[in-house]
Backbone and ligand atoms as CSV (ligand in chain L), in Angstrom:
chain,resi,resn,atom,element,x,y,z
A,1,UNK,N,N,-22.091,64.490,-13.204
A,1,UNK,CA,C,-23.135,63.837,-14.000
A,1,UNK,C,C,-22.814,62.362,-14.190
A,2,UNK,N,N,-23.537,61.422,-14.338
A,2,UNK,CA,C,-23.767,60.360,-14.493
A,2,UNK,C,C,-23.117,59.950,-15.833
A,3,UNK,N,N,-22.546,58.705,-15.775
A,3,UNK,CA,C,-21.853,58.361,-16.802
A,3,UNK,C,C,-22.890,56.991,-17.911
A,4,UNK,N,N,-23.398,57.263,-18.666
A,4,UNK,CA,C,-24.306,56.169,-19.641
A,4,UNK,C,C,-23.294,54.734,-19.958
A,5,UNK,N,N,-24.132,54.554,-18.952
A,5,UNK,CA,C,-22.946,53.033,-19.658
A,5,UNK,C,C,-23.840,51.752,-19.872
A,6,UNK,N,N,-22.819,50.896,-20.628
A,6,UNK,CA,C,-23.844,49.393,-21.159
A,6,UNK,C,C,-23.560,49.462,-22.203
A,7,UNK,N,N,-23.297,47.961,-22.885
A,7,UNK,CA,C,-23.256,48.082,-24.593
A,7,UNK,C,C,-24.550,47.836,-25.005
A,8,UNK,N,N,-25.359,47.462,-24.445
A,8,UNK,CA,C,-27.169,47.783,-24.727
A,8,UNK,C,C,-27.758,48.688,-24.422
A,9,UNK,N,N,-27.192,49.844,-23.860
A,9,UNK,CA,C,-27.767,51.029,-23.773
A,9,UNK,C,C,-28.160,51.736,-24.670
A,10,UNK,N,N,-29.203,52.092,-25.433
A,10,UNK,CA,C,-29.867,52.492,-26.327
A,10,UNK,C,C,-29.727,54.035,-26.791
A,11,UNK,N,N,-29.314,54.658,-25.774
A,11,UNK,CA,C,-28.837,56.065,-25.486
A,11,UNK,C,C,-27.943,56.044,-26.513
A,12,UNK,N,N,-26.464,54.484,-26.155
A,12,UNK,CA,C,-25.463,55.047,-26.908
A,12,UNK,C,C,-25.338,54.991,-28.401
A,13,UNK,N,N,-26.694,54.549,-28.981
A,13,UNK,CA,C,-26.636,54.593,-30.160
A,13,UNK,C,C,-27.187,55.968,-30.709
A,14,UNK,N,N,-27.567,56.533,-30.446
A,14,UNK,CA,C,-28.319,57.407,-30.902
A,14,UNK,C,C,-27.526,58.437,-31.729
A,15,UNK,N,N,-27.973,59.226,-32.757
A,15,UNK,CA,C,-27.139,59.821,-33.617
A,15,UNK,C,C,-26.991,61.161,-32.971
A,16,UNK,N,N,-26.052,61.864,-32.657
A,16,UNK,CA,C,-26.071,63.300,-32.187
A,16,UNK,C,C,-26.569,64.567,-33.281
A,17,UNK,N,N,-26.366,65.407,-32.776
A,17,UNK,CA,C,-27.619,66.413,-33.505
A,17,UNK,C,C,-26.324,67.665,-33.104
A,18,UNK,N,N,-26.319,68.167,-34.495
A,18,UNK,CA,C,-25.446,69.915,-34.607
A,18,UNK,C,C,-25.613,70.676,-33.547
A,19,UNK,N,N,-24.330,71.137,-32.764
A,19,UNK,CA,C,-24.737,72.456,-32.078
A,19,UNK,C,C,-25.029,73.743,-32.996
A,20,UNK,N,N,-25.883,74.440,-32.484
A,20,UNK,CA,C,-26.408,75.414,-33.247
A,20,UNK,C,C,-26.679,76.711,-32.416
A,21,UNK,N,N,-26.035,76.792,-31.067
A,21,UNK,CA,C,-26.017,77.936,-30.765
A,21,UNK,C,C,-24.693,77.554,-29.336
A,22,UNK,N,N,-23.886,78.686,-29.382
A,22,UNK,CA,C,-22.878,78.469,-28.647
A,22,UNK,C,C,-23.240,79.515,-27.338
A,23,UNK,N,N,-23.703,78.806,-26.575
A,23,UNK,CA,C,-24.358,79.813,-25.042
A,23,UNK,C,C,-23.771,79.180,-23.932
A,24,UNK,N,N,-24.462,79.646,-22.744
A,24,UNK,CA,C,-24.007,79.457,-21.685
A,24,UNK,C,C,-23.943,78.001,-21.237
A,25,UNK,N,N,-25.045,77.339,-21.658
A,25,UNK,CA,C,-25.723,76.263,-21.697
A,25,UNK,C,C,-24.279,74.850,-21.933
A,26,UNK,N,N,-23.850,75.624,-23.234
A,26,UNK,CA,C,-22.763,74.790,-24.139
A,26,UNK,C,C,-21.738,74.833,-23.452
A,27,UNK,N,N,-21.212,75.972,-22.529
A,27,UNK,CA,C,-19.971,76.011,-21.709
A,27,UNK,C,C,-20.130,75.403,-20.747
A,28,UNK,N,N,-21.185,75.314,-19.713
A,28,UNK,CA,C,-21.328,74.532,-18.569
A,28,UNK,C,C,-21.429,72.858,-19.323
A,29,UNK,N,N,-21.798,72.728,-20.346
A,29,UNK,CA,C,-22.281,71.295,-20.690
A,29,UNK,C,C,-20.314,70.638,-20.986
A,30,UNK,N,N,-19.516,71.218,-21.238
A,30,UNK,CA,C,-18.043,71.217,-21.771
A,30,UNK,C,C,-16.982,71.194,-20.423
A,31,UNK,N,N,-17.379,72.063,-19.847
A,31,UNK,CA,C,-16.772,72.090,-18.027
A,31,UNK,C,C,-17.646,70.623,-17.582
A,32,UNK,N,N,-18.381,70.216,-17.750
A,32,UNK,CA,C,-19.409,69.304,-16.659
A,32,UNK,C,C,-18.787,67.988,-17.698
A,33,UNK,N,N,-18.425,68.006,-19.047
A,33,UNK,CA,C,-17.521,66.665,-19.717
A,33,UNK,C,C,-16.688,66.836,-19.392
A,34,UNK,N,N,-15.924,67.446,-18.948
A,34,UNK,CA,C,-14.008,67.618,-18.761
A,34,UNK,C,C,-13.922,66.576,-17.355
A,35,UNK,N,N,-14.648,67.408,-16.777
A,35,UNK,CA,C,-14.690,66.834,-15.299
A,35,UNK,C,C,-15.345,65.708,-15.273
A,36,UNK,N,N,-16.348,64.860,-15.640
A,36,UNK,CA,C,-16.836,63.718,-15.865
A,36,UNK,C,C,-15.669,62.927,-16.173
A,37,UNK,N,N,-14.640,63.407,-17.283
A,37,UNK,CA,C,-13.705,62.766,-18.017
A,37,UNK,C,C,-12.306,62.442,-16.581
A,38,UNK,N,N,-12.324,63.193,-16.363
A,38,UNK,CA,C,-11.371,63.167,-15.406
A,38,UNK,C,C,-11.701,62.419,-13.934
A,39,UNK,N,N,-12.475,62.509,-13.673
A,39,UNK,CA,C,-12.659,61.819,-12.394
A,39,UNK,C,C,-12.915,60.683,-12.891
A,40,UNK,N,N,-13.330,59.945,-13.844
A,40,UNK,CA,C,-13.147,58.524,-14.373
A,40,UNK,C,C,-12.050,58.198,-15.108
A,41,UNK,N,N,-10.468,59.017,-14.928
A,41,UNK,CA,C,-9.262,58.739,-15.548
A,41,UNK,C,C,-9.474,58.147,-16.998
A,42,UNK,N,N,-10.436,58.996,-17.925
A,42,UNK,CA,C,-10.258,58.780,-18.959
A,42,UNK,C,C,-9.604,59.744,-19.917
A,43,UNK,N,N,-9.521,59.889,-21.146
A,43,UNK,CA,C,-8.635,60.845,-22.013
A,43,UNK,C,C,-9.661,61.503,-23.295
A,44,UNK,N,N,-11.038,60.377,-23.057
A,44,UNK,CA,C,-11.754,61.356,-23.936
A,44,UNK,C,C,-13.325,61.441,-23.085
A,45,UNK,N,N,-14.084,61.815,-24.099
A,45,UNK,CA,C,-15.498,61.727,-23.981
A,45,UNK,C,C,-16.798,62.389,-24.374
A,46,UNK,N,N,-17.602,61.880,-25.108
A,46,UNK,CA,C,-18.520,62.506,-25.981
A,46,UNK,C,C,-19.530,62.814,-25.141
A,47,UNK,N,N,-20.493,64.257,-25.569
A,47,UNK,CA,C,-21.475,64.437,-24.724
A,47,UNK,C,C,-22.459,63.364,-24.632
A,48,UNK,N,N,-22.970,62.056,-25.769
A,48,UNK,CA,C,-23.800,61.029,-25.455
A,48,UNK,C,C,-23.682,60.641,-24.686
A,49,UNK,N,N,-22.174,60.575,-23.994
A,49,UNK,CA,C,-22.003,59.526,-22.562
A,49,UNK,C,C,-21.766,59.837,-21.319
A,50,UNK,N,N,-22.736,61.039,-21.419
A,50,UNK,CA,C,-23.625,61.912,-20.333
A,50,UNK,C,C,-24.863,62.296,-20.373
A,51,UNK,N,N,-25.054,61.315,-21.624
A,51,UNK,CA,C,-26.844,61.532,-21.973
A,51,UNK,C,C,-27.208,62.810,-22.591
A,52,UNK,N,N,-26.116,63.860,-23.238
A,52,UNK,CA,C,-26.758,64.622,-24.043
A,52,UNK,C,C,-26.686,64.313,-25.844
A,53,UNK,N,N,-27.369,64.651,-26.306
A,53,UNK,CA,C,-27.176,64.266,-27.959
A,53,UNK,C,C,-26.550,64.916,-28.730
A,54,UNK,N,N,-25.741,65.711,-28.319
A,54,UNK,CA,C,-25.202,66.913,-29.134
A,54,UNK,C,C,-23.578,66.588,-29.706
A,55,UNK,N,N,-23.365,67.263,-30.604
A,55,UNK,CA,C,-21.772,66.850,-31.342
A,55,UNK,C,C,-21.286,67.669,-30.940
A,56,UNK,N,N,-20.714,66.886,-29.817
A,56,UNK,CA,C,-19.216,67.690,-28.830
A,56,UNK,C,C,-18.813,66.209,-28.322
A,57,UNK,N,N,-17.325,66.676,-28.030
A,57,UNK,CA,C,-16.225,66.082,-27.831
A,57,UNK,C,C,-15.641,66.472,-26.934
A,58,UNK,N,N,-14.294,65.816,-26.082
A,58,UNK,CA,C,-13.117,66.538,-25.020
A,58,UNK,C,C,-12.825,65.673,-25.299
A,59,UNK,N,N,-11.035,65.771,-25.002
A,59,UNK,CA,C,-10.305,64.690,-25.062
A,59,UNK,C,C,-9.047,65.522,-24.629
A,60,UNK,N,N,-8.064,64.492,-24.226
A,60,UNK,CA,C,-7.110,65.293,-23.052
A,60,UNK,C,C,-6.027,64.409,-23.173
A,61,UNK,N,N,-4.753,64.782,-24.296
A,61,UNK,CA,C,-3.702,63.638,-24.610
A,61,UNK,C,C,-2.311,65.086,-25.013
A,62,UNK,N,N,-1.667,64.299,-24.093
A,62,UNK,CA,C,-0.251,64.973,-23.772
A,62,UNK,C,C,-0.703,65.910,-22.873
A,63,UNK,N,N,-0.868,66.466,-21.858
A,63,UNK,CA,C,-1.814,67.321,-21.281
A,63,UNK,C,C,-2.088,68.249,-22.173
A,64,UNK,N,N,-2.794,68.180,-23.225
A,64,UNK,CA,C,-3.576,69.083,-23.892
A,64,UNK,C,C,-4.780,68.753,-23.759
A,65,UNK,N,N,-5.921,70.332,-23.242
A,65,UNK,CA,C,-7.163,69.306,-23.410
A,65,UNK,C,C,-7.825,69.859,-25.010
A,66,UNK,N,N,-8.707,69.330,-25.297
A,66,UNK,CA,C,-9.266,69.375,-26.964
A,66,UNK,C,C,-10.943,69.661,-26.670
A,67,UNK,N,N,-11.150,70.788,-26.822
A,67,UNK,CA,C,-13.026,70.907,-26.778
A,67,UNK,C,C,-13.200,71.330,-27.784
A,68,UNK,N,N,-13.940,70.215,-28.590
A,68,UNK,CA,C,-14.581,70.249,-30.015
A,68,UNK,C,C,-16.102,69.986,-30.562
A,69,UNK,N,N,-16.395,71.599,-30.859
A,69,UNK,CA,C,-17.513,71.458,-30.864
A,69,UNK,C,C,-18.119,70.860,-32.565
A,70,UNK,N,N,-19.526,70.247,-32.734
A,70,UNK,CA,C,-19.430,69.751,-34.541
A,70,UNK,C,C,-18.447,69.353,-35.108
A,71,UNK,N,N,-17.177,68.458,-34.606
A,71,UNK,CA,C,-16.355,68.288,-34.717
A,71,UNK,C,C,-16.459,67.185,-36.377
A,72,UNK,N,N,-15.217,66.952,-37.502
A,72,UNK,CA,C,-15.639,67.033,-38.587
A,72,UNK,C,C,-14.522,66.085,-39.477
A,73,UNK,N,N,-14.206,64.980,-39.658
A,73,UNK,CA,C,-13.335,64.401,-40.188
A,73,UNK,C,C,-13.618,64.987,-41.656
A,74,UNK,N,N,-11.693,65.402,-41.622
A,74,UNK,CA,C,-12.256,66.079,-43.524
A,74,UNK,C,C,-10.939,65.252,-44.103
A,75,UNK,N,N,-9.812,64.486,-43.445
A,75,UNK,CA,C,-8.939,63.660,-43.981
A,75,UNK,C,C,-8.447,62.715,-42.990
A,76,UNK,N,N,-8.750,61.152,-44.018
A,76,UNK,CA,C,-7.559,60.374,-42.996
A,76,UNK,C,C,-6.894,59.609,-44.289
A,77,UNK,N,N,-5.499,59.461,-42.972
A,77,UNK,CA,C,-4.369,58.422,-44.101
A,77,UNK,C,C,-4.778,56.904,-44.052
A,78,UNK,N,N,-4.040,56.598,-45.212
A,78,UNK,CA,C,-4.057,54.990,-45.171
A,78,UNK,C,C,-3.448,54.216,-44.494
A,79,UNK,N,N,-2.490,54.726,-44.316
A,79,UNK,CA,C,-1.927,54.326,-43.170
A,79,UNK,C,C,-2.626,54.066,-41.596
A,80,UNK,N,N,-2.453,52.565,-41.644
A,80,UNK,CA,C,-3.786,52.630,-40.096
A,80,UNK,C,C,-2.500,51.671,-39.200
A,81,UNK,N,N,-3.635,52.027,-37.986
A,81,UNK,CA,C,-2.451,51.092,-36.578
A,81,UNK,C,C,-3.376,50.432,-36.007
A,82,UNK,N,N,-2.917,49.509,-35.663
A,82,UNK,CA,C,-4.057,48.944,-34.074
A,82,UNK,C,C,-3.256,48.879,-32.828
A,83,UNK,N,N,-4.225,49.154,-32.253
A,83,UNK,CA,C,-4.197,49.405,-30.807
A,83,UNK,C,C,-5.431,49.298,-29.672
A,84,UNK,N,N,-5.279,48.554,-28.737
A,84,UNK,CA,C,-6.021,48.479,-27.487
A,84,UNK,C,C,-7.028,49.681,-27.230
A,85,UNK,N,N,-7.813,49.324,-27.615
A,85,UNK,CA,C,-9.201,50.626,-26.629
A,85,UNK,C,C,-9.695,50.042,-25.612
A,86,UNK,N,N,-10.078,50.610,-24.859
A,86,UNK,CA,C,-11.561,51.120,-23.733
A,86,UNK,C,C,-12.537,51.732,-24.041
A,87,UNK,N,N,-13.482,52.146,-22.872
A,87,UNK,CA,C,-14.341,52.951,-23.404
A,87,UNK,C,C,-14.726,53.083,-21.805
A,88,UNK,N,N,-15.332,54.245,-21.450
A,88,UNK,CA,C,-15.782,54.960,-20.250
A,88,UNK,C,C,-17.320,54.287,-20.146
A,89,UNK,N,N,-17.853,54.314,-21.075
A,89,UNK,CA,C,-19.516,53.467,-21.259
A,89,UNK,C,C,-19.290,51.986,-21.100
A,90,UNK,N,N,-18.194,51.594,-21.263
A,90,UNK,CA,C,-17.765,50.002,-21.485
A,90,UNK,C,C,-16.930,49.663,-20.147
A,91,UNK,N,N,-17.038,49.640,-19.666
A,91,UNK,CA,C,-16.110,49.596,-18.327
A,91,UNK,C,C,-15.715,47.900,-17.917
A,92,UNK,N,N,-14.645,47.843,-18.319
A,92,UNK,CA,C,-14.223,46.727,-18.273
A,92,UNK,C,C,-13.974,45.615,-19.656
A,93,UNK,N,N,-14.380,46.219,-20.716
A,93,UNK,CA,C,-14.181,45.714,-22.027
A,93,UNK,C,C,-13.117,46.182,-23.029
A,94,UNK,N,N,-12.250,45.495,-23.824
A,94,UNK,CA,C,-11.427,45.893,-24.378
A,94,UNK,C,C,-11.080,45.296,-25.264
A,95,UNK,N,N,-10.576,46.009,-26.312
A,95,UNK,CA,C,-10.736,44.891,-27.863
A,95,UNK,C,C,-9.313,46.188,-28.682
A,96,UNK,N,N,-8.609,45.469,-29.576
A,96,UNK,CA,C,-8.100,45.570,-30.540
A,96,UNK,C,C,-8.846,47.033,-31.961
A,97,UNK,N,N,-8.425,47.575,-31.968
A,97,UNK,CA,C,-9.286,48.534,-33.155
A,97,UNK,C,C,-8.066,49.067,-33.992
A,98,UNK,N,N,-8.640,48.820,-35.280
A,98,UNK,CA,C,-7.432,49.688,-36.641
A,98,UNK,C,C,-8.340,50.778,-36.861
A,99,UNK,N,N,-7.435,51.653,-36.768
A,99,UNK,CA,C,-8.035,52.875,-37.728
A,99,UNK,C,C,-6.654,53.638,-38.011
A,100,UNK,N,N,-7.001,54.355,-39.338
A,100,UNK,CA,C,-6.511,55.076,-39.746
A,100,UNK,C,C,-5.377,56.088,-38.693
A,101,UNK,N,N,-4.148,55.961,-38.875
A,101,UNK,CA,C,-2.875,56.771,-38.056
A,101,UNK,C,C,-3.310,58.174,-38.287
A,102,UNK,N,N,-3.221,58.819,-39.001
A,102,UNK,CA,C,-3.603,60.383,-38.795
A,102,UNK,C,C,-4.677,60.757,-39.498
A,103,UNK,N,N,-5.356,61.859,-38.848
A,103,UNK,CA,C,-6.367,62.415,-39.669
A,103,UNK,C,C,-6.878,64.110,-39.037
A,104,UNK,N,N,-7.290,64.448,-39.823
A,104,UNK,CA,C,-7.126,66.132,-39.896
A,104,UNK,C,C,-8.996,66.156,-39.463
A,105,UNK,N,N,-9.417,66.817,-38.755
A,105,UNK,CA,C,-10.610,67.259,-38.049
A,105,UNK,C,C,-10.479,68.890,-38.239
A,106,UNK,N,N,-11.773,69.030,-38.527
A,106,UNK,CA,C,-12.302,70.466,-38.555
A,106,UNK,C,C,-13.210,70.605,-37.343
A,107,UNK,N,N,-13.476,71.910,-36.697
A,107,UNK,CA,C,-14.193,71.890,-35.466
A,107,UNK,C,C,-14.450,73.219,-35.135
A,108,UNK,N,N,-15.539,73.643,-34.337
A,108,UNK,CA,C,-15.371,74.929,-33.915
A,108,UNK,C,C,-14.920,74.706,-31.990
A,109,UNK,N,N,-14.035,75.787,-31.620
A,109,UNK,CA,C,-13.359,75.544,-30.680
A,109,UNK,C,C,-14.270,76.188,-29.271
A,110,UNK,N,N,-14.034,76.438,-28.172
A,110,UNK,CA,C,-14.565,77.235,-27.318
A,110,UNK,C,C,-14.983,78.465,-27.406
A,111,UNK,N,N,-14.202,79.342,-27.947
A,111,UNK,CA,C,-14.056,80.304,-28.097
A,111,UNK,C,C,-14.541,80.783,-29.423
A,112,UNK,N,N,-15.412,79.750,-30.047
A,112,UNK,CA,C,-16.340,79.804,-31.385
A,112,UNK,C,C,-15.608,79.840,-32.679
A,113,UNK,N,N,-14.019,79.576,-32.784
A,113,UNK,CA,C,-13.780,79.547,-33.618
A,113,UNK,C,C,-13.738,78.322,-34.116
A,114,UNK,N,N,-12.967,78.765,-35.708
A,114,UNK,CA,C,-13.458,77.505,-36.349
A,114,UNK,C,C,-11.844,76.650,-36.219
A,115,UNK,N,N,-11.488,75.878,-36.294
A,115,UNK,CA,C,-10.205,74.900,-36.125
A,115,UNK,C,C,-9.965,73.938,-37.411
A,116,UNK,N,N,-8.899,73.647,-37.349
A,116,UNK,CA,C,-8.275,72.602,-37.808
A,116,UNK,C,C,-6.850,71.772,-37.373
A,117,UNK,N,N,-7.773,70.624,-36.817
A,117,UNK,CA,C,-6.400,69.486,-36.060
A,117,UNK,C,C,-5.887,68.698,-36.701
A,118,UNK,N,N,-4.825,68.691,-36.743
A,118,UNK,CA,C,-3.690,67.146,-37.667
A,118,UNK,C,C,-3.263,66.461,-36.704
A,119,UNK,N,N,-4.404,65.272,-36.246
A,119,UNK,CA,C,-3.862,64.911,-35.102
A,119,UNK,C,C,-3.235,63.277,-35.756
A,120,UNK,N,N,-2.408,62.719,-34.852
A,120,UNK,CA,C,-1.556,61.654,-35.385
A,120,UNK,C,C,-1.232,61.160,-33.912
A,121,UNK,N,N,-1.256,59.914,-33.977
A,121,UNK,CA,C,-0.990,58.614,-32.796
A,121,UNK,C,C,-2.050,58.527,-31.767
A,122,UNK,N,N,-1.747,58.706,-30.609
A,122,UNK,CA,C,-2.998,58.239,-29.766
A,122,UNK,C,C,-4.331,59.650,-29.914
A,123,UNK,N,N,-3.592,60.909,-29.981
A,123,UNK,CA,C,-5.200,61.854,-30.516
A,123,UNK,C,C,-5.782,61.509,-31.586
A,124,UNK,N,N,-5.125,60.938,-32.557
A,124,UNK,CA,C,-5.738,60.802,-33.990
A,124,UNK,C,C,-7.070,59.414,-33.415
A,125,UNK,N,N,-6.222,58.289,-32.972
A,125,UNK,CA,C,-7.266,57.778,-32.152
A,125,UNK,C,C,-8.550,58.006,-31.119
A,126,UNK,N,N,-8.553,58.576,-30.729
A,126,UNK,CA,C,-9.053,59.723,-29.492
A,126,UNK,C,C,-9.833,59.938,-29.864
A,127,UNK,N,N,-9.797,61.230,-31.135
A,127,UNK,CA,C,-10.465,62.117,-32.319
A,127,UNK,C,C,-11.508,61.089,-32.964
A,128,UNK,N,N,-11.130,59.350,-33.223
A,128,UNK,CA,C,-11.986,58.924,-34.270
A,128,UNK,C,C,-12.820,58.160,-33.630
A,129,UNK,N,N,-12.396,57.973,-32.326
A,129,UNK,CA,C,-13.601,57.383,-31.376
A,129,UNK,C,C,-14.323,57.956,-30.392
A,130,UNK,N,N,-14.218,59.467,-30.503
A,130,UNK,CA,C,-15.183,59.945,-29.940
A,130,UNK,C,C,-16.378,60.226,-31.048
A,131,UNK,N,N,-15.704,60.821,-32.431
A,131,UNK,CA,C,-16.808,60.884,-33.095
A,131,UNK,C,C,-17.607,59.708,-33.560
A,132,UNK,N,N,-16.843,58.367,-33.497
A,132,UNK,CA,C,-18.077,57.688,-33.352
A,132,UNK,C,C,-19.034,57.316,-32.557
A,133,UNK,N,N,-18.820,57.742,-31.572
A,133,UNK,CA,C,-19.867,57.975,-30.132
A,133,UNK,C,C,-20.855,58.989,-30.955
A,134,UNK,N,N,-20.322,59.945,-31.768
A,134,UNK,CA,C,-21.551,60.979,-32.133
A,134,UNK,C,C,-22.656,60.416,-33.186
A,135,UNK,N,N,-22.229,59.442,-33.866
A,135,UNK,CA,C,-22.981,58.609,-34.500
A,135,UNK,C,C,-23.430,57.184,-34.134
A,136,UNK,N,N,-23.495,57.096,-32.890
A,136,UNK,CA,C,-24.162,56.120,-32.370
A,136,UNK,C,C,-23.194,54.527,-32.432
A,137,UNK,N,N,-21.660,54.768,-32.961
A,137,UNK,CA,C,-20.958,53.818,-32.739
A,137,UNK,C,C,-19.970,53.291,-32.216
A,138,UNK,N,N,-19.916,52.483,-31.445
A,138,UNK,CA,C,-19.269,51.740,-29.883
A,138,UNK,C,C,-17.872,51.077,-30.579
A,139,UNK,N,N,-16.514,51.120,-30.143
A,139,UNK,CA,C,-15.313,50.546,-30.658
A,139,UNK,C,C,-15.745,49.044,-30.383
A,140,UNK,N,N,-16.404,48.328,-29.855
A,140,UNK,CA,C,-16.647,47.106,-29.825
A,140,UNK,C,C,-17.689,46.360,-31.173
A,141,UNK,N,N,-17.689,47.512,-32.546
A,141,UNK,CA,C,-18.366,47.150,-33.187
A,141,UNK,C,C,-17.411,46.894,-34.447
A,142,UNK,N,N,-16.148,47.640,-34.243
A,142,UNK,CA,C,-15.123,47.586,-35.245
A,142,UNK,C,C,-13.624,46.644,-34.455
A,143,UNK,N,N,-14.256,46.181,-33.533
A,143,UNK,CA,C,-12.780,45.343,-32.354
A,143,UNK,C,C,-12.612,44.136,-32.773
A,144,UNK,N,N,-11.148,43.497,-32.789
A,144,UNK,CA,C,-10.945,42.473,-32.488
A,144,UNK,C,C,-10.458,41.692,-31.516
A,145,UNK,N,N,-10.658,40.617,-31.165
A,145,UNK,CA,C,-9.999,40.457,-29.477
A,145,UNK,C,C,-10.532,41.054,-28.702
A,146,UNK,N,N,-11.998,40.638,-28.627
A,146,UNK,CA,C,-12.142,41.517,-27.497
A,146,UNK,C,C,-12.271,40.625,-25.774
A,147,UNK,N,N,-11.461,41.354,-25.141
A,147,UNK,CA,C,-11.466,40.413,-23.728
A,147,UNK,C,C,-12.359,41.313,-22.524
A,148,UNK,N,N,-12.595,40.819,-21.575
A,148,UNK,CA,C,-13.105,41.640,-20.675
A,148,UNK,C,C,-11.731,41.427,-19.617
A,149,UNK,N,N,-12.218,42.747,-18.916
A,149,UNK,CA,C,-10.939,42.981,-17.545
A,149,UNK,C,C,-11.231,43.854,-16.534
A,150,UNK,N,N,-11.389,43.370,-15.568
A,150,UNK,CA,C,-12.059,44.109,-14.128
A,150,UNK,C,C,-11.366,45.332,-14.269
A,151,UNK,N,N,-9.529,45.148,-14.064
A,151,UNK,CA,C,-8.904,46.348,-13.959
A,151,UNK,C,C,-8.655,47.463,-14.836
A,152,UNK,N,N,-9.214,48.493,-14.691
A,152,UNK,CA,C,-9.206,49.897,-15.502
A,152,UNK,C,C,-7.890,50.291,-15.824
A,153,UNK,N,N,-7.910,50.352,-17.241
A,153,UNK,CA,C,-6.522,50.811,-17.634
A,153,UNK,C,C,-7.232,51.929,-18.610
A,154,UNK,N,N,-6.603,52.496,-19.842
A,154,UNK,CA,C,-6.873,53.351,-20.546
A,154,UNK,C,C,-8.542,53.586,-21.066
A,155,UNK,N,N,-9.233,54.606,-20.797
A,155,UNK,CA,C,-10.257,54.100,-21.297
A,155,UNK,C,C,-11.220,55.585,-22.189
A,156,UNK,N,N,-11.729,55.755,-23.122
A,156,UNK,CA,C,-11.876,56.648,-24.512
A,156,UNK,C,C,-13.220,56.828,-24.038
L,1,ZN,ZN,ZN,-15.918,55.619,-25.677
């Protein structure tokens, strides 16, 4: 599938909408992000930036992969870091972002259960910029420094 890209792409604002039924539909849509994610050597990726509207997530750090469905920030620390992002929609842009070092996500998993992640360092990152893809917001809206760069390095 096609990857939505552009920081004027109108798509990527758009607010995502609850999954509300976990079918066949939802598993092929989760296999078809993994693999999107991977053949563009990235580590995350929200279903918006495959053009669907729905609140799901993947993300794939330490080789673990993470499929999160309604995925749900219910704690973060004060403790924040910055660090260099990308973005798979942004291809070639890169900026500085603080957020919060750890934070605990609620989610229902593949297998329909319900979860809870304490994720900390680059997933905790991962985790807070995909869900802002689910609400229609781009790390280039919270960046500092932001430079452009032909060559692909890490990208969310
Ligand atoms: Zn992104």
């Amino acid at each position: 599938m096609e990857l939505v890209i552009g920081k004027d792409n109108q798509t990527l604002r758009q607010k995502s909408l609850p999954v509300k039924k976990m079918d066949a539909d939802l598993h092929a849509l989760i296999s078809q992000m993994q693999k999107t994610m991977k053949e563009n050597d990235g580590i995350g990726l929200a279903a918006i930036q495959i053009g669907v509207p729905l609140r799901v997530i993947v993300c794939e750090v330490n080789d673990k992969m993470y499929s999160l469905i309604n995925p749900e920030i219910v704690k973060l620390s004060s403790e924040t870091s910055t660090f260099e992002e990308g973005c798979l929609s942004l291809p070639g842009i890169y900026g500085e972002v603080e957020r919060p070092e750890k934070v605990t996500v609620k989610a229902t998993n593949l297998d329909g259960k319900k979860v809870k992640i304490k994720a900390f360092d680059l997933l905790a990152r991962v985790v807070q910029h995909e869900i802002d893809h689910l609400d229609g917001i781009l790390f280039i809206d919270k960046a500092s420094n932001i430079r452009e760069d032909k060559r692909q390095t890490t990208a969310l």
